[in-house]
PDB file as gemmi writes it, atoms N, CA and C in Angstrom:
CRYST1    1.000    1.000    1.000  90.00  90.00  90.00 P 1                      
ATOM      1  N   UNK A   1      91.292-119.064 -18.859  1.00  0.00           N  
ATOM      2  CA  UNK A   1      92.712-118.748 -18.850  1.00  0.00           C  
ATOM      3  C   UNK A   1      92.947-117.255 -19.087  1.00  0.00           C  
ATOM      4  N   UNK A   2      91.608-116.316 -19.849  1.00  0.00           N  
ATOM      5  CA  UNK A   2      92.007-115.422 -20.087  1.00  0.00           C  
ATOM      6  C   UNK A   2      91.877-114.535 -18.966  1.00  0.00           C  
ATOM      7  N   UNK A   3      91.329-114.115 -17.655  1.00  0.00           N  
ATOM      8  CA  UNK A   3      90.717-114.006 -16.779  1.00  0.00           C  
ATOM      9  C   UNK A   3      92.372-113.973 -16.003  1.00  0.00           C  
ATOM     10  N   UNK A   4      93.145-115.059 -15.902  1.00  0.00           N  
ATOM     11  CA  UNK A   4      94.107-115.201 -15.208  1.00  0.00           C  
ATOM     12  C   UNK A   4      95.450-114.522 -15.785  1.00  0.00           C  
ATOM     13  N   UNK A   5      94.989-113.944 -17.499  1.00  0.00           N  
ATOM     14  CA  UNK A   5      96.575-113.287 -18.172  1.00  0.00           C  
ATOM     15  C   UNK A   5      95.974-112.061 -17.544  1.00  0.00           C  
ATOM     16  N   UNK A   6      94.756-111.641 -16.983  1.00  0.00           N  
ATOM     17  CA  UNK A   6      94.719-110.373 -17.113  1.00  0.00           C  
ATOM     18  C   UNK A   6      94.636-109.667 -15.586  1.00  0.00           C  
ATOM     19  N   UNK A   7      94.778-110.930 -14.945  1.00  0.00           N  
ATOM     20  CA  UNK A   7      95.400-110.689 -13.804  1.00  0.00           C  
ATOM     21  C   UNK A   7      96.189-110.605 -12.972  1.00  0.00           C  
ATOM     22  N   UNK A   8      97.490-111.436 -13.911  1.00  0.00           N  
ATOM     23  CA  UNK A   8      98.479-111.370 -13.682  1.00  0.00           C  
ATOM     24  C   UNK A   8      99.170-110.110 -14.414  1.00  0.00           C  
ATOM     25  N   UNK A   9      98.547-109.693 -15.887  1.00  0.00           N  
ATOM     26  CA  UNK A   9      99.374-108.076 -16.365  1.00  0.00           C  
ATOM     27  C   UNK A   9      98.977-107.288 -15.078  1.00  0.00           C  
ATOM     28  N   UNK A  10      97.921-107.143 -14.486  1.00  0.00           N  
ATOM     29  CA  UNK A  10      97.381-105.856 -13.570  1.00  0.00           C  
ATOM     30  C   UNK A  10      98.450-106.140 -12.578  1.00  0.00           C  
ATOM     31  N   UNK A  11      98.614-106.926 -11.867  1.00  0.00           N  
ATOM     32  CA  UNK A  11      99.686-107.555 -10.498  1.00  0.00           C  
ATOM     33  C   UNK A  11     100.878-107.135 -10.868  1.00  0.00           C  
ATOM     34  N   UNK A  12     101.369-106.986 -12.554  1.00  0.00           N  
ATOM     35  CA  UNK A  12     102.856-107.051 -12.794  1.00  0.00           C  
ATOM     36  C   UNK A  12     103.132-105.335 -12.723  1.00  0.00           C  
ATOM     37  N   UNK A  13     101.963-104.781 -13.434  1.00  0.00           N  
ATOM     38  CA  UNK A  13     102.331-103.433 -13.605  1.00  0.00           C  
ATOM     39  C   UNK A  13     101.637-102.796 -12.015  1.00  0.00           C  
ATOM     40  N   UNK A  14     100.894-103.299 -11.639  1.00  0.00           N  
ATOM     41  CA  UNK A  14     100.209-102.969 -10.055  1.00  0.00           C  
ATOM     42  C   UNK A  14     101.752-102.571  -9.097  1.00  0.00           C  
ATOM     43  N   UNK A  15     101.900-104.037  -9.128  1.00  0.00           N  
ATOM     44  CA  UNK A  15     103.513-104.173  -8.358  1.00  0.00           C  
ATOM     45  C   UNK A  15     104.774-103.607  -8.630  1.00  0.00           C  
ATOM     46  N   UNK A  16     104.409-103.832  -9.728  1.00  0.00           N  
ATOM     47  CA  UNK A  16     105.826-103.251 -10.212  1.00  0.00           C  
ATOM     48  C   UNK A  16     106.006-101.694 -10.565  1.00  0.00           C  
ATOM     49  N   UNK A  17     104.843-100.683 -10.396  1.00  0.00           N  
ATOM     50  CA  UNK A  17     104.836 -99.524 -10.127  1.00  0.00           C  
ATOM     51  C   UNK A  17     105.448 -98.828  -8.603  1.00  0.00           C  
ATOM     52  N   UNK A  18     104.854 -99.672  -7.841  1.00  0.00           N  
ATOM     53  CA  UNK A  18     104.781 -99.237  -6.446  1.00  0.00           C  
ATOM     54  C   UNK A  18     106.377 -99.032  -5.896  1.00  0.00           C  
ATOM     55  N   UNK A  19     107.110 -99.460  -6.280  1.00  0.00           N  
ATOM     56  CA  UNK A  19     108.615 -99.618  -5.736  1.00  0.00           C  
ATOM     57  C   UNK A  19     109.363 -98.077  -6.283  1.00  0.00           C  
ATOM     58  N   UNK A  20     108.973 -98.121  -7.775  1.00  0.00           N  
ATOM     59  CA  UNK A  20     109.763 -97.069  -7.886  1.00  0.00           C  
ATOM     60  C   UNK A  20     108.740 -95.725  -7.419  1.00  0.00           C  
ATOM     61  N   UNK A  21     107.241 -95.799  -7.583  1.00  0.00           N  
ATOM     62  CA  UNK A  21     106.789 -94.660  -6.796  1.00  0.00           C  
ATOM     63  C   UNK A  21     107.315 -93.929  -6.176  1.00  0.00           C  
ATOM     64  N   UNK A  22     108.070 -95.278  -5.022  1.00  0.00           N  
ATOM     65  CA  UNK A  22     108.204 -94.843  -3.780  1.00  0.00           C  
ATOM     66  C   UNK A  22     109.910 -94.305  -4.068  1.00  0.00           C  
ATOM     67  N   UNK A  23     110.458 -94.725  -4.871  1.00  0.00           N  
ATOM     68  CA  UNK A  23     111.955 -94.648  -5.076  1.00  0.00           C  
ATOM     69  C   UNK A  23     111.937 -93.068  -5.689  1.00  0.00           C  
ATOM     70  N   UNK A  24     111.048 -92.835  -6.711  1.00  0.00           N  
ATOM     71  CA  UNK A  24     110.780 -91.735  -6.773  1.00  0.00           C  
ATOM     72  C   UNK A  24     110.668 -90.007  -5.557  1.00  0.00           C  
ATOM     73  N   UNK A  25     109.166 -90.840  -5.171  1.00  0.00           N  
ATOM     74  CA  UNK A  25     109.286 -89.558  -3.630  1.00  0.00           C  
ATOM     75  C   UNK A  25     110.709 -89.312  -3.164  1.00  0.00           C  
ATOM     76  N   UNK A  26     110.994 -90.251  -2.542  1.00  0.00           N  
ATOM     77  CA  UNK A  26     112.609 -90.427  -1.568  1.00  0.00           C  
ATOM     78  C   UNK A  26     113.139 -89.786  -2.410  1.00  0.00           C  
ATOM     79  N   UNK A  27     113.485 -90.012  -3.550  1.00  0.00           N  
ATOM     80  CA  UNK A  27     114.674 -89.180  -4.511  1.00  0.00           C  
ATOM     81  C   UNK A  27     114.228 -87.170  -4.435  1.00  0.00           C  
ATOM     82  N   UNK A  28     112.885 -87.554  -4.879  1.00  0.00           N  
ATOM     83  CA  UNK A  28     112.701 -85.656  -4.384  1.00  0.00           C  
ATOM     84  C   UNK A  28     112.293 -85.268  -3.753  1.00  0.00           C  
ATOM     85  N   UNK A  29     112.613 -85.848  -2.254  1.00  0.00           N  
ATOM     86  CA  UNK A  29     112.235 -85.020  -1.257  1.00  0.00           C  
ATOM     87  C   UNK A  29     113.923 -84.567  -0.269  1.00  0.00           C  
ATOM     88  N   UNK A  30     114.552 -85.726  -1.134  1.00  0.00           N  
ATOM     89  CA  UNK A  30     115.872 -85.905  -0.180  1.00  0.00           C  
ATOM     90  C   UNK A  30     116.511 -84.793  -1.538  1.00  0.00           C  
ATOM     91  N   UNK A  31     116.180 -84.786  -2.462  1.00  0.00           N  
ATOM     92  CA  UNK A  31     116.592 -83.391  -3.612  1.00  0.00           C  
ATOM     93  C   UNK A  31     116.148 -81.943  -2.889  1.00  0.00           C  
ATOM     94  N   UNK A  32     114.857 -81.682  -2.506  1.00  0.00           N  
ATOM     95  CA  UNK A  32     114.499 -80.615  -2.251  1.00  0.00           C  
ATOM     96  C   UNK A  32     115.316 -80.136  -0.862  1.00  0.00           C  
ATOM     97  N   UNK A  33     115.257 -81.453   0.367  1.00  0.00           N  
ATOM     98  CA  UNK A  33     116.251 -81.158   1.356  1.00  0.00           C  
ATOM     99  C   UNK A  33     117.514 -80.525   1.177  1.00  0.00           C  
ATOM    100  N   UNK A  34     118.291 -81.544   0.404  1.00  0.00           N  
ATOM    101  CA  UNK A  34     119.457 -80.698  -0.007  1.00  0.00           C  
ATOM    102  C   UNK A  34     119.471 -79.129  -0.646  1.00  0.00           C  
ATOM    103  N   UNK A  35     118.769 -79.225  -0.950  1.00  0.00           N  
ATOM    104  CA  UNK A  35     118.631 -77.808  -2.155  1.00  0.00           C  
ATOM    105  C   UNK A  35     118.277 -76.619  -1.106  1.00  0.00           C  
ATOM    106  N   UNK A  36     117.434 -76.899   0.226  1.00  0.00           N  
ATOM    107  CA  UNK A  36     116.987 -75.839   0.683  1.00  0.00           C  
ATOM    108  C   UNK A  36     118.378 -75.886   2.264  1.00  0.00           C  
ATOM    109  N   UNK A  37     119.036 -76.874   2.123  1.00  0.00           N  
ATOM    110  CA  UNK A  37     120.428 -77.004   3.088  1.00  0.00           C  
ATOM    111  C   UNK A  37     121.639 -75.885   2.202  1.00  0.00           C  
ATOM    112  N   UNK A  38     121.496 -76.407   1.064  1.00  0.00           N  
ATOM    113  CA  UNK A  38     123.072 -75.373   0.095  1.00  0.00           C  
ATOM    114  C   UNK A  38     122.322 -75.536  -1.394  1.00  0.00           C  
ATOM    115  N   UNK A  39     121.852 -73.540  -1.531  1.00  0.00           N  
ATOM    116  CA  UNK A  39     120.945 -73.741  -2.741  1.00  0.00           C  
ATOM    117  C   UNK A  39     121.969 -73.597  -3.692  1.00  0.00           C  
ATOM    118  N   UNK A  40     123.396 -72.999  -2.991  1.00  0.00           N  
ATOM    119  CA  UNK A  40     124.293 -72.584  -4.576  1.00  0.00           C  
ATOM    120  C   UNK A  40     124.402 -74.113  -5.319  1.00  0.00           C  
ATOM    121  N   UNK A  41     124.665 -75.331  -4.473  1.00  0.00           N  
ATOM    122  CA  UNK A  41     124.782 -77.069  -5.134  1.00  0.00           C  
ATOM    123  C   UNK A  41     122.949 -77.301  -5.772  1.00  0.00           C  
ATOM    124  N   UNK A  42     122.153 -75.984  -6.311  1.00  0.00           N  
ATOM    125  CA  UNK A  42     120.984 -76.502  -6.799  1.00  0.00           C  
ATOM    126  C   UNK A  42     121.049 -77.171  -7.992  1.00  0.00           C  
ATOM    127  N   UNK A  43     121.938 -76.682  -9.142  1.00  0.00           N  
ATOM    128  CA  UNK A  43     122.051 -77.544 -10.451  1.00  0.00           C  
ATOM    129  C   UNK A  43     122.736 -78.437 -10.330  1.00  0.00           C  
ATOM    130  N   UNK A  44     123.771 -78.959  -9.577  1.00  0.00           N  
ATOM    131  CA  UNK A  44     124.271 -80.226  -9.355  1.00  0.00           C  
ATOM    132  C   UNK A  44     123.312 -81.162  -9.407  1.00  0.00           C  
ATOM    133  N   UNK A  45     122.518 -81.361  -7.688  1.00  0.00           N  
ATOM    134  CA  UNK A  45     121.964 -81.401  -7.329  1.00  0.00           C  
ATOM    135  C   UNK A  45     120.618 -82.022  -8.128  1.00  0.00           C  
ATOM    136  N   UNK A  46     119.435 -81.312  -9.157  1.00  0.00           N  
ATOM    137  CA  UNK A  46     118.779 -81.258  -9.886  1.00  0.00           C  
ATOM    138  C   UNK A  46     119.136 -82.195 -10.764  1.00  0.00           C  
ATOM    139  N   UNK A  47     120.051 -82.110 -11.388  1.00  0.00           N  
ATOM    140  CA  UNK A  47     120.772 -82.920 -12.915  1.00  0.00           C  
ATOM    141  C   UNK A  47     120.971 -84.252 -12.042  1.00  0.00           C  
ATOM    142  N   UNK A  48     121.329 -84.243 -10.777  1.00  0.00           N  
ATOM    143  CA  UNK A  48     121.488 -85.943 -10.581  1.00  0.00           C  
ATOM    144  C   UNK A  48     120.386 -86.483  -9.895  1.00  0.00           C  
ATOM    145  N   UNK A  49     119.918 -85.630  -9.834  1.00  0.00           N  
ATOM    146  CA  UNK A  49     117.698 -85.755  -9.678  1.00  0.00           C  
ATOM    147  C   UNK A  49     117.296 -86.729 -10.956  1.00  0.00           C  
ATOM    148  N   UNK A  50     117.146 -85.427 -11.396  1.00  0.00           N  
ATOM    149  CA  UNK A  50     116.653 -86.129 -12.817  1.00  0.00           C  
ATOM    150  C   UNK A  50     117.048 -87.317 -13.082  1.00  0.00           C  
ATOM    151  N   UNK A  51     118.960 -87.274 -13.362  1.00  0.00           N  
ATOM    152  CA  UNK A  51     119.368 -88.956 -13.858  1.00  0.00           C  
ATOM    153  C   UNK A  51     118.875 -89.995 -13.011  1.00  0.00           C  
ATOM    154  N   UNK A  52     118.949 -89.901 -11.639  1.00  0.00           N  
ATOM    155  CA  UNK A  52     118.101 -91.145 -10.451  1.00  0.00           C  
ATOM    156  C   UNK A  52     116.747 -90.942 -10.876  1.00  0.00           C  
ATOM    157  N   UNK A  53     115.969 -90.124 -11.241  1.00  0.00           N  
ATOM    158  CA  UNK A  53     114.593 -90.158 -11.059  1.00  0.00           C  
ATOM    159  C   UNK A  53     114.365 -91.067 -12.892  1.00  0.00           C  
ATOM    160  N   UNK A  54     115.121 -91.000 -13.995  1.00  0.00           N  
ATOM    161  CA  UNK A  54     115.019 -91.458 -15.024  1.00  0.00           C  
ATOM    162  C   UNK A  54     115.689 -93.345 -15.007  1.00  0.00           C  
ATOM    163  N   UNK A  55     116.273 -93.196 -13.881  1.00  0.00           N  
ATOM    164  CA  UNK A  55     116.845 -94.671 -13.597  1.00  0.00           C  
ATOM    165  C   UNK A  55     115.636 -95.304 -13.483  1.00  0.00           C  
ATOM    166  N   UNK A  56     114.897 -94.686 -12.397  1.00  0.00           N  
ATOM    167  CA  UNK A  56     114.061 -95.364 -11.261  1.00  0.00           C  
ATOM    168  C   UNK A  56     113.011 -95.658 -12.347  1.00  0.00           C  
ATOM    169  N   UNK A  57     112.550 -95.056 -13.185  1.00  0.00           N  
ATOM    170  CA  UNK A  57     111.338 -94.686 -14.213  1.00  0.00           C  
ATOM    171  C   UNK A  57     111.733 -96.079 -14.975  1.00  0.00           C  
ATOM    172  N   UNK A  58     112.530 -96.292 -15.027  1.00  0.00           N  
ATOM    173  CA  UNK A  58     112.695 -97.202 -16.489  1.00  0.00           C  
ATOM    174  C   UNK A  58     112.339 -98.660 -15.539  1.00  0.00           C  
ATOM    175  N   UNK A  59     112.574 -98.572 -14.306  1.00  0.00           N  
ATOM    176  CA  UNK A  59     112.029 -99.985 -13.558  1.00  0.00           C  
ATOM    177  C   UNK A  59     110.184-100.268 -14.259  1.00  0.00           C  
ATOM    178  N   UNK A  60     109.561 -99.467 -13.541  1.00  0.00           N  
ATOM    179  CA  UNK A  60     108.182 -99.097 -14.200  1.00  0.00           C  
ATOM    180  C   UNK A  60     107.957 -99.765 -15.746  1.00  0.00           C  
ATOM    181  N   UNK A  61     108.983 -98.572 -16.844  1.00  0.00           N  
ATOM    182  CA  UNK A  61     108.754 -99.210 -17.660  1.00  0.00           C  
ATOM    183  C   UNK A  61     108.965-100.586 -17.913  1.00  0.00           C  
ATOM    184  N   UNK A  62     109.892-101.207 -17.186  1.00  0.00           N  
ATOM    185  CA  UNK A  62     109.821-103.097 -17.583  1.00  0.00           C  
ATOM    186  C   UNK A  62     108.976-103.842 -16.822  1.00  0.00           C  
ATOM    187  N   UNK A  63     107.913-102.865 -15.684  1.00  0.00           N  
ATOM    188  CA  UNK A  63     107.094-103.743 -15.322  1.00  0.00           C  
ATOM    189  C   UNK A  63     105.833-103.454 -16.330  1.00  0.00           C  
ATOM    190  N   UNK A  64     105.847-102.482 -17.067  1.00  0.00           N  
ATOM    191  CA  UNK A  64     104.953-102.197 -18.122  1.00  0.00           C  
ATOM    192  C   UNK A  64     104.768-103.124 -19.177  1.00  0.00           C  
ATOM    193  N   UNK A  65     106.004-103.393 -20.025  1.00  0.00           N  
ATOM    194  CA  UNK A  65     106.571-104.030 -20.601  1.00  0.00           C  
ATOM    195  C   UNK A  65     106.012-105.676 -20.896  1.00  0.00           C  
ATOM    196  N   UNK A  66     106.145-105.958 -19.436  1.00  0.00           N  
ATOM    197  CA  UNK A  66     106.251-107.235 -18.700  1.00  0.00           C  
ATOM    198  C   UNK A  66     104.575-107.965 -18.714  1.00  0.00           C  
ATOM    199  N   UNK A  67     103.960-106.678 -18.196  1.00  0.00           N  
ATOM    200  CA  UNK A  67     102.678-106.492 -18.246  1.00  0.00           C  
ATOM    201  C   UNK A  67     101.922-106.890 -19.861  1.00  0.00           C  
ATOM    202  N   UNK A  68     102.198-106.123 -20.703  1.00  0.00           N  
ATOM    203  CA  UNK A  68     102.265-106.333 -21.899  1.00  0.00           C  
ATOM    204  C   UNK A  68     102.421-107.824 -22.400  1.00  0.00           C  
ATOM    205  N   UNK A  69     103.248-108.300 -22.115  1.00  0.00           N  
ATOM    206  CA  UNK A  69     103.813-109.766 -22.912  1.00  0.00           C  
ATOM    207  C   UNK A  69     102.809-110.933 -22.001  1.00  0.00           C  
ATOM    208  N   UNK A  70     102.258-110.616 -20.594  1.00  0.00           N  
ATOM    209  CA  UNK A  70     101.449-111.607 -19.723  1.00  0.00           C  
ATOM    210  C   UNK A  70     100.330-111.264 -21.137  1.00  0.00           C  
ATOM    211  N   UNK A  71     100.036-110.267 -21.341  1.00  0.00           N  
ATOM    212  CA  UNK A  71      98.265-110.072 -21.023  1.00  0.00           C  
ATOM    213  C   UNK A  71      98.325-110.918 -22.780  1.00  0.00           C  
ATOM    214  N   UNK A  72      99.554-110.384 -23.509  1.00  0.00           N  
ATOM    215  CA  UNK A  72      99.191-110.355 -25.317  1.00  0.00           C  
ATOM    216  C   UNK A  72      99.901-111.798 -25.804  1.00  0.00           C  
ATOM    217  N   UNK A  73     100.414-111.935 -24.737  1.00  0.00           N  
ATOM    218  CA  UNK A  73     101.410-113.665 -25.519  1.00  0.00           C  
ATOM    219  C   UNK A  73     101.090-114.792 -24.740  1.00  0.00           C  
TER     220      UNK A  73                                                      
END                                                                             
């Protein structure tokens, strides 16, 4: 049984990384676009980077999380 908690934590945090990875890139590449379209909107711009890129992060952390409670409970 233990074989199967610890393959299901790897799958949870495996999987559940990959989405925001990708939610990540998209967020700063479509940041840097803008920025090099109208650099005076760069701190706008940046600051609502960050807040989407800290959204996206916290997905991760509950597949971390999640990961955690398969492998230890």
């Amino acid at each position: 049984m233990d074989e199967f908690q610890s393959l299901g934590a790897g799958l949870a945090i495996g999987l559940g990384a990959v989405g925001p990875g990708i939610g990540i890139g998209l967020l700063a590449a479509k940041a840097m676009e803008a920025i090099g379209r109208n650099p005076d909107a760069a701190g706008l711009v940046q600051q609502n980077m960050i807040l989407a890129i800290a959204f996206t992060e916290a997905i991760a952390i509950y597949a971390l999380v999640m990961a955690i409670i398969i492998k230890f409970v």
